[in-house]
C-alpha positions in Angstrom: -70.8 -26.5 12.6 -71.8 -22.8 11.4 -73.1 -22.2 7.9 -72.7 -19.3 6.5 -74.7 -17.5 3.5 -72.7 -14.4 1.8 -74.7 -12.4 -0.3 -71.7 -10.4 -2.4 -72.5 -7.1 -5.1 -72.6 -9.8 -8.7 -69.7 -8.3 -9.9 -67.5 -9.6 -6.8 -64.1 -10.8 -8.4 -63.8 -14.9 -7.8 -60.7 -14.1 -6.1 -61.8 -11.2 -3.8 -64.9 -13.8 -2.5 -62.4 -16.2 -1.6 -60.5 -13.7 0.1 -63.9 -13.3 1.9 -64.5 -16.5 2.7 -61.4 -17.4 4.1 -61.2 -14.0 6.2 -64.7 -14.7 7.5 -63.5 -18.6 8.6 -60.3 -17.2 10.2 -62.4 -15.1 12.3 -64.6 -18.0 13.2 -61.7 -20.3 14.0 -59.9 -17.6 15.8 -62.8 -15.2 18.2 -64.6 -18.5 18.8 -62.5 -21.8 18.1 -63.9 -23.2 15.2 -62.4 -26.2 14.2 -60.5 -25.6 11.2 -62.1 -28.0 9.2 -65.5 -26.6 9.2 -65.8 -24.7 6.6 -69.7 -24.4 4.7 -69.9 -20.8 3.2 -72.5 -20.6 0.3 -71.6 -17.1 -1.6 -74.1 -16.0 -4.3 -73.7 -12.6 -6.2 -77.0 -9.7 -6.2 -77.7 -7.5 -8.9 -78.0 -4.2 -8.2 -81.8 -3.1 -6.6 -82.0 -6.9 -5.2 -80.7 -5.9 -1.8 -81.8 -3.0 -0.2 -80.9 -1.7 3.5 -80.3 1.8 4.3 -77.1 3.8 3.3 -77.0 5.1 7.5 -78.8 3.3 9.6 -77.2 3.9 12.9 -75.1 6.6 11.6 -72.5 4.0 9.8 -72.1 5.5 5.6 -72.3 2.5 3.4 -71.9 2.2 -0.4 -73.3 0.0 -2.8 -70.9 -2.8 -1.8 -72.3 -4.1 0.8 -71.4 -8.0 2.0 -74.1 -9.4 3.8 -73.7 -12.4 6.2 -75.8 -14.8 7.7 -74.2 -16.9 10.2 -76.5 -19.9 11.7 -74.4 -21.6 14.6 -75.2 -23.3 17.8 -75.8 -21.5 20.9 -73.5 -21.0 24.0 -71.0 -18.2 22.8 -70.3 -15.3 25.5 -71.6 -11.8 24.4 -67.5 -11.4 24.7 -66.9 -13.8 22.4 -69.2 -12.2 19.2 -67.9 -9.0 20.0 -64.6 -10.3 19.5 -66.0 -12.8 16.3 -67.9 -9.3 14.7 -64.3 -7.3 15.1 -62.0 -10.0 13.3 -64.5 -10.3 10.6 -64.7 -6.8 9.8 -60.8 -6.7 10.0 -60.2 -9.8 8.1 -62.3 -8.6 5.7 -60.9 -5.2 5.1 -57.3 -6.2 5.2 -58.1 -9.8 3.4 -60.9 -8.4 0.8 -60.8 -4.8 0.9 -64.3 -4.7 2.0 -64.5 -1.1 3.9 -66.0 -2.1 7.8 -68.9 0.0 7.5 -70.2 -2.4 4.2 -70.2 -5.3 6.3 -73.0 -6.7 7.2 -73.3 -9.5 9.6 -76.7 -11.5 10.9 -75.8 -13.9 13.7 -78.3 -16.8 14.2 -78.2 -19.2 17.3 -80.4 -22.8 17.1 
């Protein structure tokens, strides 16, 4: 069962975080078979200057509108298989939530 923690800009429109969330769950259920049915996404808005990361770290331009997320699952997926997970979410998300790829964020954690 992942959890997942999305740190969105405050001002995130209710309907383009649940354009997030549900992007980021079809990429789960789709790159790494997920059971539909587990769904646990905690989204919580940041005020500007309470997230900081840098604008080009490894030569990627963000904005200001960067979506951070923090994925905690169990171990045992192929390095295939989050390459594949990390490419849907970034589409899902641009197509789903207009979220441009470069302002996602994404922190995988294994237990």
């Amino acid at each position: 069962m992942p959890c997942i923690r999305t740190p969105v800009p405050q001002d995130t429109p209710a309907a383009t975080r649940t354009a997030i969330v549900q992007g980021v769950h079809q990429a789960l259920v789709d790159s790494i078979g997920m059971p539909p049915d587990e769904l646990f996404n905690l989204v919580a808005g940041y005020a500007p200057g309470e997230f900081a990361c840098s604008r080009t770290f490894n030569g990627v331009a963000r904005s200001d509108r960067v979506v951070v997320l923090e994925i905690t699952l169990r171990r045992g997926r192929s390095d295939a298989m989050k390459r594949a997970l990390y490419a849907a979410i970034a589409h899902n998300l641009h197509t789903l939530a207009g979220v441009a790829p470069a302002d996602g964020f994404i922190f995988l954690h294994e237990n």
